[in-house]
N, C-alpha and C positions, 0 to 999 in steps of 0.2 A: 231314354225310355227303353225299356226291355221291352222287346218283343217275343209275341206269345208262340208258344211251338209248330210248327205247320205240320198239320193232319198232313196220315200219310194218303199216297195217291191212288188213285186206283190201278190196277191191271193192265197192261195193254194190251192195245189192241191189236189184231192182226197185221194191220200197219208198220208195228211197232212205237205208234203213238200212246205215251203214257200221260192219260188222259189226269190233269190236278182231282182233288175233291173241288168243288166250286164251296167248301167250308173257309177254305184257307181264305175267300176273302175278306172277312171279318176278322182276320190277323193285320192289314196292311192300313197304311194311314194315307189317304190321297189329300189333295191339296184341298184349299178353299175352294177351290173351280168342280169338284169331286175327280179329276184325275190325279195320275200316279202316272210318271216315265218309266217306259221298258226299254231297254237295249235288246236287241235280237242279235245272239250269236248264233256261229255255223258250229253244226253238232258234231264235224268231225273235226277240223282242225282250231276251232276254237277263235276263228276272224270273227269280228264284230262287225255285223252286216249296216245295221241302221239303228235308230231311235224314233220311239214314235212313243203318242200318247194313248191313255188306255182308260177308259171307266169301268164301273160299278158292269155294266152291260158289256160291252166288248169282252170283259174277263169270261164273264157268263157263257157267250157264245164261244167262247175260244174255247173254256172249258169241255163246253158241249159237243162240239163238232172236232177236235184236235188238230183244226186249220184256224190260225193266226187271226182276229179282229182288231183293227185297232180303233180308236177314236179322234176324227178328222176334224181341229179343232179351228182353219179356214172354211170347212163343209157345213161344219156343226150337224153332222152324222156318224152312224157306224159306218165302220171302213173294210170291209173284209178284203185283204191281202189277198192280191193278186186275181180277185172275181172280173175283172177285164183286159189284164192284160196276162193271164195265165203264172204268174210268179206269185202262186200261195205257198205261205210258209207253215209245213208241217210241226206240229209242236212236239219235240221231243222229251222237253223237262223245263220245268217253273222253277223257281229261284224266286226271295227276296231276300235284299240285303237285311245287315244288325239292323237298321233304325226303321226298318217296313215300309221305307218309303220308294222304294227302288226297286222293278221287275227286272232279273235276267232270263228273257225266255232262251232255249237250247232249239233251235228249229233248224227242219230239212228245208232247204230252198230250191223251189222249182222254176223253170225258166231260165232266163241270161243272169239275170241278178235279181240284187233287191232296191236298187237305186232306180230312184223314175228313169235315169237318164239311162239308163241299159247297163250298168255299172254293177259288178259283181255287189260290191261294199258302197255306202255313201260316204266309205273313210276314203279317201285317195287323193288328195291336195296335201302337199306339205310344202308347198313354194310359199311366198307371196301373193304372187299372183293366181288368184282359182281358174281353175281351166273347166272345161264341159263337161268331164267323165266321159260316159259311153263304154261300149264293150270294150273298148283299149285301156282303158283305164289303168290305174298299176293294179295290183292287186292289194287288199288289206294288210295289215300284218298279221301273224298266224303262227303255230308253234315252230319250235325250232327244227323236227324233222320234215316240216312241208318248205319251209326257208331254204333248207339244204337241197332238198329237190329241186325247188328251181335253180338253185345257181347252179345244180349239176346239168338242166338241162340249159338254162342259159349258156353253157361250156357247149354242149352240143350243138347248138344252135350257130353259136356265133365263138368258135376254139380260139384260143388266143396262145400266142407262142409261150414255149414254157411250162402250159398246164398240166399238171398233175394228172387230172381229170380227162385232160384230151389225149394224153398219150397212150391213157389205160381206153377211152374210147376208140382211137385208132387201132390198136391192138385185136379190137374186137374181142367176141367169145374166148378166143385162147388164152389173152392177158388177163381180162375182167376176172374168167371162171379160177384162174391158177391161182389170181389173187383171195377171191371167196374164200378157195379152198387154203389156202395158209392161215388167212386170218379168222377161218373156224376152228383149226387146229389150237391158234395161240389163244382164243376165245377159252377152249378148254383147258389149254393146261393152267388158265391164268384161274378157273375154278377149281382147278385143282390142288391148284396153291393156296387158297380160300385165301385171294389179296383182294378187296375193295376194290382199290384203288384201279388195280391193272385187268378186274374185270372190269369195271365202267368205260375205261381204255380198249377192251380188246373190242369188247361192245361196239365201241362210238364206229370202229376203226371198222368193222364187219358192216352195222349198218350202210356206214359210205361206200363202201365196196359193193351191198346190195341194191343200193340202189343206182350206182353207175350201172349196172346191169338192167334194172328197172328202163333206165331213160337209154341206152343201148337198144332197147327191144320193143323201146316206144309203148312201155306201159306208166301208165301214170301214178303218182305215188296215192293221190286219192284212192282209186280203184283198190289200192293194199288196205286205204282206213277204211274202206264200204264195207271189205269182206272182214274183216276184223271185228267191225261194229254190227254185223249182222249177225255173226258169234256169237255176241255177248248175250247172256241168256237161252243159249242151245240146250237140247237136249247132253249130258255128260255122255264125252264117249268112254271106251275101255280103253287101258293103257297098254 
């Protein structure tokens, strides 16, 4: 079955919450039961928080208000995220999948997490045996530049003989910055050579480098996607 095109969104709001049209839901197909599963991803790195169930109404009120409803199908109520224990999820962007039967919400997550159990993610079991979760949890999985950050500060945290990454931390400022500064240099000439290849290389190699600097200075690589993603849609500056 083709699904039919989803109206565009409205506006957002000062928040930043880009409120759906509540049209789009006469595009999606829900079950016999009248639900439809949403996944809720984190809007800047892209980890997938939870899953939970949604109706006809929950959509409505999410629409309405740009904080997360879902529908509690042991409660058999609406479920507004996080109204008691403060971990509401900001709706940043709606999604359905090809066959309309799949939400992916984009939400901001406030509080420790979005797992009952304090748990950044409800993903975090990949043994055998399932464990508690809780704030210690591991973390979800997540793009490749937030990956890299932590194993740069996992090096920090806990250096191990050998590392790459520990020596240029040890080095401090002097080694980090000298490095930056080479691997800008080669970043440019490798544009100047207009090679693919060796700019995606000079790239990779500049990022690593700034973010050893990042976790050096005990800033978090998050903190770079906030400001980043708070950009998007600015006023244009002059060049």
């Amino acid at each position: 079955m083709t699904a039919a095109q989803p109206p565009e969104t409205q506006p957002a709001t000062s928040s930043g919450t880009v409120r759906p049209d509540p049209a789009l839901i006469g595009a999606l197909r829900f079950n016999e039961a009248g639900l439809i599963p949403a996944v809720a991803q984190d809007w800047l790195d892209g980890a997938v928080l939870m899953v939970a169930w949604m109706n006809r109404e929950s959509l409505e009120r999410t629409c309405a208000t740009g904080e997360v409803h879902y529908w509690s199908r042991s409660r058999r109520e609406l479920w507004h995220k996080g109204a008691t224990s403060g971990q509401i999820q900001h709706l940043k962007g709606l999604r359905y999948d090809c066959d309309a039967d799949v939400l992916l919400l984009t939400v901001a997550q406030d509080g420790g997490g979005a797992c009952h159990t304090g748990a950044r993610s409800c993903f975090y079991d990949q043994g055998v045996a399932p464990s508690g979760g809780g704030p210690e949890a591991p973390p979800p999985p997540a793009d490749v530049c937030t990956e890299l950050a932590r194993v740069i500060n996992d090096r920090r945290d806990h250096p191990e003989p050998g590392s790459y990454t520990n020596r240029l931390l040890e080095g401090g400022d002097n080694r980090i910055l000298k490095k930056i500064g080479e691997e800008s240099a080669e970043f440019v000439m490798a544009c100047k050579d207009n090679n693919p290849d060796e700019i995606a290389g000079e790239a990779a190699d500049l990022i690593f480098h700034l973010q050893v600097a990042l976790a050096h200075h005990g800033v978090d690589w998050r903190a770079v996607q906030t400001v980043l993603a708070a950009r998007r849609g600015a006023p244009r500056r002059p060049v």
